[in-house]
N, C-alpha and C positions, 0 to 999 in steps of 0.2 A: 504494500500500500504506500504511495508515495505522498508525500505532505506537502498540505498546501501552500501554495505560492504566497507572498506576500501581499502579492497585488490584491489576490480573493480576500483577503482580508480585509484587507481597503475598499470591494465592495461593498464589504455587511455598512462600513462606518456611513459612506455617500449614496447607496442606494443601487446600489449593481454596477455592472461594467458600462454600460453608457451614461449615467450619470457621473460617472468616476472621470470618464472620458470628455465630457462636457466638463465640468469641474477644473481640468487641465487644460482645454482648449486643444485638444489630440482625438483623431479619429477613437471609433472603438474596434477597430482594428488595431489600431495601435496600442493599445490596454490590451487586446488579445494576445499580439505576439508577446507581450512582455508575459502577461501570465504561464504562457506556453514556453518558455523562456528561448522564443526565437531570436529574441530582441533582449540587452541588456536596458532597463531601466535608465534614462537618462539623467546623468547628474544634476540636471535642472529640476528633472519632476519629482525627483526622490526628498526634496524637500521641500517641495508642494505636500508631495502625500506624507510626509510625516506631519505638516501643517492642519492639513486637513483631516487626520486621525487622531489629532490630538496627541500623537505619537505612539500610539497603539502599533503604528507602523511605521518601524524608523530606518532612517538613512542605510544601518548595519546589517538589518533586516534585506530590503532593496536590493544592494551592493554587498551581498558577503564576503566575497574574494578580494576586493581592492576598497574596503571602505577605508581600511584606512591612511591609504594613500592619498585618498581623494578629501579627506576632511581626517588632517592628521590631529587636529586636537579634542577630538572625541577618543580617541587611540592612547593619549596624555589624563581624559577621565577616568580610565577605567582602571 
């Protein structure tokens, strides 16, 4: 059984994946690839939806492999 993507998560908080997708101003295609992880999350919308989740769903969540390359001082919190 494989575990859910972070994105599906981010639907329960905005109300499914085209709400998610309207929300960011991104097809819902494009909320699909990422949940399918055709597509990596883009460093811009990953803290949209952390915004938008109230953090439920975050940056490290998003971006597991390079988060913290890309926002080293969350890397420095923990």
């Amino acid at each position: 059984m494989s575990k859910e993507h972070p994105i599906e998560t981010a639907y329960e908080y905005v109300g499914g994946g085209t709400a998610l997708a309207k929300e960011l101003g991104v097809s819902p295609s494009m909320v699909t690839n990422w949940a399918k992880n055709r597509r990596p999350v883009p460093i811009k919308r990953c803290v949209q939806i952390e915004l938008l989740t109230g953090g439920a769903v975050t940056r490290k969540d998003l971006r597991p492999d390079d988060w913290h390359e890309i926002w080293p001082e969350l890397a420095a919190s923990d």
